[in-house]
N, C-alpha and C positions, 0 to 999 in steps of 0.2 A: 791415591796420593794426597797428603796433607797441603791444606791451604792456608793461607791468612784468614786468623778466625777461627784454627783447627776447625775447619772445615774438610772435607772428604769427596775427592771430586769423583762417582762411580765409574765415568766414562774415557779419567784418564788410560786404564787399563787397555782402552782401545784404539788409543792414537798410535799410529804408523809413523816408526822414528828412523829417521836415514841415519846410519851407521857409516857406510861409505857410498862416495858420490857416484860410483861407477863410468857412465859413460852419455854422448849423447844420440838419440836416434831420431831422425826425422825429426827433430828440432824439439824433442820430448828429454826428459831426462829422466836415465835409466838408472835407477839406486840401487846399493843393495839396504835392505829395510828390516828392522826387528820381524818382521813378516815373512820374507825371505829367509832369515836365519833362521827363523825356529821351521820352515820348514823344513829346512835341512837339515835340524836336529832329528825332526820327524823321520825323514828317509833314514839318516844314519841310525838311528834307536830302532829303526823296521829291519834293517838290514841285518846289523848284528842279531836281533829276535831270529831271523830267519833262517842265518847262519848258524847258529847254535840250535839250532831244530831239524837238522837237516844231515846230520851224521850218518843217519841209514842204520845204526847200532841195530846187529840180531835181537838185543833186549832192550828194547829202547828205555831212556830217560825221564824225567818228569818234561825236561823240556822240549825232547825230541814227540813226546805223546800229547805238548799243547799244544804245537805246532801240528801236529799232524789233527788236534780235534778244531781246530779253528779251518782249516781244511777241511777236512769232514762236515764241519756246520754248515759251511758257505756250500760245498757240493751237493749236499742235502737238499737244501735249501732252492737250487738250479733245478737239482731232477726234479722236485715236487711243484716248481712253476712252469718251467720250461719244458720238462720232459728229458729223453735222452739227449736232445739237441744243445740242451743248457751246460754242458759239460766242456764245449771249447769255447765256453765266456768263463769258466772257472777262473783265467788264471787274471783280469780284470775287474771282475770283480770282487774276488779276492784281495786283489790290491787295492781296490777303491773302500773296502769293508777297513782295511787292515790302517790304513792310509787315517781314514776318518779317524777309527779307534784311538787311534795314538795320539795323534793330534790334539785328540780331545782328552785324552788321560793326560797329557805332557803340560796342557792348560792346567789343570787342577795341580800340580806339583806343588807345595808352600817353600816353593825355593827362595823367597823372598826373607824367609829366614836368616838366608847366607850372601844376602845383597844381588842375587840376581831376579830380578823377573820375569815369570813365563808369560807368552804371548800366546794367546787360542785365538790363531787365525780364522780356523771355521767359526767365529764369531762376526763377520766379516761377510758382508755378501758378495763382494768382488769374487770370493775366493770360492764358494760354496755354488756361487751361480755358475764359475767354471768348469766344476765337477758336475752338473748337472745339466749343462750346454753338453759337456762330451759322450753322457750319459745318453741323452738325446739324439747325439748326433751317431751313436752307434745305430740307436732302433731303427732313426733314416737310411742310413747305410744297408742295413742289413733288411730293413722292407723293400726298398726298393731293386736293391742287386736280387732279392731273390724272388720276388713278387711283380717287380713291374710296375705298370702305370694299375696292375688289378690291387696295389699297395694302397689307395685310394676307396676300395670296397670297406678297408676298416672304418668308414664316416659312416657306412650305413649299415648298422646292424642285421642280424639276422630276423625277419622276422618281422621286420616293418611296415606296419601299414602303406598303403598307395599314400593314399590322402597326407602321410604326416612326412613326405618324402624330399617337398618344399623346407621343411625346417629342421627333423633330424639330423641329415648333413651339416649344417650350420653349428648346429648345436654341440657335434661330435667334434666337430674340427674346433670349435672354438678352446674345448675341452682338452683336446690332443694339446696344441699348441700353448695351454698354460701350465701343461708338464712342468717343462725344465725350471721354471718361475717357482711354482708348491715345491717343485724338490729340493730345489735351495734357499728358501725362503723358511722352510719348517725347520731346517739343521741349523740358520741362522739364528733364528729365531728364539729355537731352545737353547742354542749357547749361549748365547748375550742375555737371556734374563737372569737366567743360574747367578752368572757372573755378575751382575749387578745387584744382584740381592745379596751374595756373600758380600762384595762392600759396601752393602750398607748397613749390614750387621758388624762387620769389622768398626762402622766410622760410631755407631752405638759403644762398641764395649773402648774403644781409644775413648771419646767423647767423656763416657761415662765414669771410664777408673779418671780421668785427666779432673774429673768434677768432684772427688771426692770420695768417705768410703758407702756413703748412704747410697747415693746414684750407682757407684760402681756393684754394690752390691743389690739392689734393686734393678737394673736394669742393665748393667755390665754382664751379668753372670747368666740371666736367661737369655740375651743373646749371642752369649758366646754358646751356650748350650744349642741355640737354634743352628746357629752357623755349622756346629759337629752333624746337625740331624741334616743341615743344606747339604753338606759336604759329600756325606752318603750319599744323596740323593744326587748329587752331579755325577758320580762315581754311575749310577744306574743306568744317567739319563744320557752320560758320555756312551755308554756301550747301545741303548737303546737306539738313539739316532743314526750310531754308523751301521745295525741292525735295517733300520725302517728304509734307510737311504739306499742300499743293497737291496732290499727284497722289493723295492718298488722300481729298483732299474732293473731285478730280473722281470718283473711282471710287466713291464713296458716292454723290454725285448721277445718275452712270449706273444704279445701282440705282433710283433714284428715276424717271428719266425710264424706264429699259426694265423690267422687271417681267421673272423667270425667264421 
């Protein structure tokens, strides 16, 4: 957003703007928030994707067969962490893969073109720490209900010396327990830079055509060219993260289902 001084603030793009005031709970007040709304752009754009993938056609379609391959990745992807057991967290993390994905393509949109702007909520660690609180709170569930108080044996590796039996525990638990922290902290992390480096290439080529044709064409035109090469690159790094964020909650839940 431009300032006084054609200035370029990068960080306005992440302020959380009340839309309507909603309601009050416990003396808190409950908004509904550009954060809110674009996630329910998010669901509604998942839903429809899903719906139109999901025909059953004897010959299937282009889009009944991406739907069915983004399926097949995430299933793949279970058996080869989890084993056969990984197959009734399919439809979970599936939705949390699917979830991220979009979120983070629906961020990159240049809808700003048309006077609206997108919000990438997972740029946002409120929002990224929740998805990885629940992420977390499934491997508890699921070690404990099916392990027991022997859900405790994952502190101490297979294999452990006597003598290092004082501090490997410590060391494991401490480990364990900055899970949910690294899982949301890394998807935070690579959304908001992306995002602040594209406006700050944008506030170069504004800046630069606003200064004339020597600057716009010196230094206008190779950032707007970096911006095309960033844009790619967010494009990668949107699908990688909802990627990495999924294959580390199945590999936390294979801990949970198999025990060293």
């Amino acid at each position: 957003m431009a300032e006084g001084g054609g200035k370029i603030d990068p960080m306005h793009q992440f302020e959380v703007q009340t839309i309507a005031e909603g309601f009050t709970l416990g003396g808190q007040q409950i908004a509904f928030t550009n954060s809110a709304a674009w996630m329910l752009v998010t669901v509604v754009v998942l839903w429809l994707f899903m719906l139109g993938g999901m025909k059953r056609a004897l010959v299937p379609g282009r889009w009944q067969m991406m739907v069915e391959g983004f399926t097949g990745f995430i299933d793949n992807m279970l058996k080869a962490n989890v084993g056969k057991d990984g197959r009734k967290y399919l439809p979970y993390v599936f939705s949390l893969f699917m979830f991220i994905l979009f979120a983070n393509l629906l961020g990159l949109l240049p809808l700003g073109l048309v006077g609206l702007h997108p919000f990438t909520f997972t740029s946002h660690f409120t929002v990224t720490g929740v998805l990885a609180v629940m992420s977390f709170s499934i491997v508890l569930i699921v070690g404990f209900w099916k392990h027991g108080l022997k859900f405790f044996s994952l502190f101490v590796p297979h294999g452990t010396p006597v003598w290092l039996l004082p501090v490997i525990p410590l060391i494991e638990f401490v480990s364990f327990m900055v899970r949910p922290f690294s899982l949301g902290l890394r998807l935070f992390v690579a959304m908001i830079a992306g995002h602040i480096l594209l406006k700050v290439l944008a506030g170069f080529v504004i800046n630069a055509g606003n200064a004339g044709l020597l600057p716009g064409l010196g230094v206008g035109i190779p950032s707007f060219a970096l911006m095309v090469g960033v844009s790619a690159l967010e494009i990668l790094v949107a699908g990688i993260q909802a990627y990495v964020f999924a294959l580390l909650t199945s590999l936390y839940i294979n801990d949970a289902e198999h025990l060293h």
